[in-house]
C-alpha positions in Angstrom: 104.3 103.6 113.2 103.3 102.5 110.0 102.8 105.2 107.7 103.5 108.6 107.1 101.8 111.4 105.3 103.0 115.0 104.3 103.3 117.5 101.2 106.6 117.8 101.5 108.7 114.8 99.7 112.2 115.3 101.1 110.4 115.4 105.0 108.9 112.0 103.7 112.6 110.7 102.7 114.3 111.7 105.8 111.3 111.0 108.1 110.8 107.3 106.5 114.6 106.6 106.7 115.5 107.8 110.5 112.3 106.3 112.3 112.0 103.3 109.8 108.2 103.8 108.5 107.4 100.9 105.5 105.1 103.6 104.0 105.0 107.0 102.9 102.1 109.2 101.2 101.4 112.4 99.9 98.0 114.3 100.9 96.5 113.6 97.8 97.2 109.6 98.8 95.8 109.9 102.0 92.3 107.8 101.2 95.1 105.0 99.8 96.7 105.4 103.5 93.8 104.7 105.3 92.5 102.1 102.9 95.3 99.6 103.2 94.9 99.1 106.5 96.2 101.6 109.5 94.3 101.1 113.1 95.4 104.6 114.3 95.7 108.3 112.6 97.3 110.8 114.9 96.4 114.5 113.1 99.0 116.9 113.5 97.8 119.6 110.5 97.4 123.3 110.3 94.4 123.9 112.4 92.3 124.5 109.0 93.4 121.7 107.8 92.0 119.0 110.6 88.0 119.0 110.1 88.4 117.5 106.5 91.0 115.1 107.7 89.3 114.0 110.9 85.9 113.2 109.2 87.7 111.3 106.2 89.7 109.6 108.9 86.3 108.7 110.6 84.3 107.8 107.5 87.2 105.2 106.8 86.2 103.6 110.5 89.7 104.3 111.4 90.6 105.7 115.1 92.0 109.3 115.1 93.6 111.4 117.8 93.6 115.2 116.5 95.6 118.3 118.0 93.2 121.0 119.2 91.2 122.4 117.6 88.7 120.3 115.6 87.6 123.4 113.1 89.0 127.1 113.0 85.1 127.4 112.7 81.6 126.3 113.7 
């Protein structure tokens, strides 16, 4: 693991600390995560939140494994 992201700062802290992760981002850094280089981005959102994620992820040419479902809607 390479890289985390989250909105919530002190998860980052503790996360980045116990399992060792160089870098850390906030949602609004996410575009930053995927531009400085990650193969992999495993999506473990809200269920609304995945769509917008996935295709960003996708757009970026970056592999992405997303928790079911894709979209809340069609």
């Amino acid at each position: 693991m390479v890289a985390l992201v989250s909105g919530d700062p002190a998860k980052l802290k503790a996360l980045r600390r116990k399992y060792k992760v160089p870098r850390t981002y906030s949602y609004e850094q996410f575009a930053d995560c995927l531009a400085e280089g990650v193969d992999a981005v495993y999506i473990a959102l809200p269920n609304a939140m995945h769509r917008a994620y996935v295709e960003g992820t996708a757009r970026a040419g970056v592999h992405v494994l997303c928790e079911k479902p894709m979209a809340v809607t069609k």
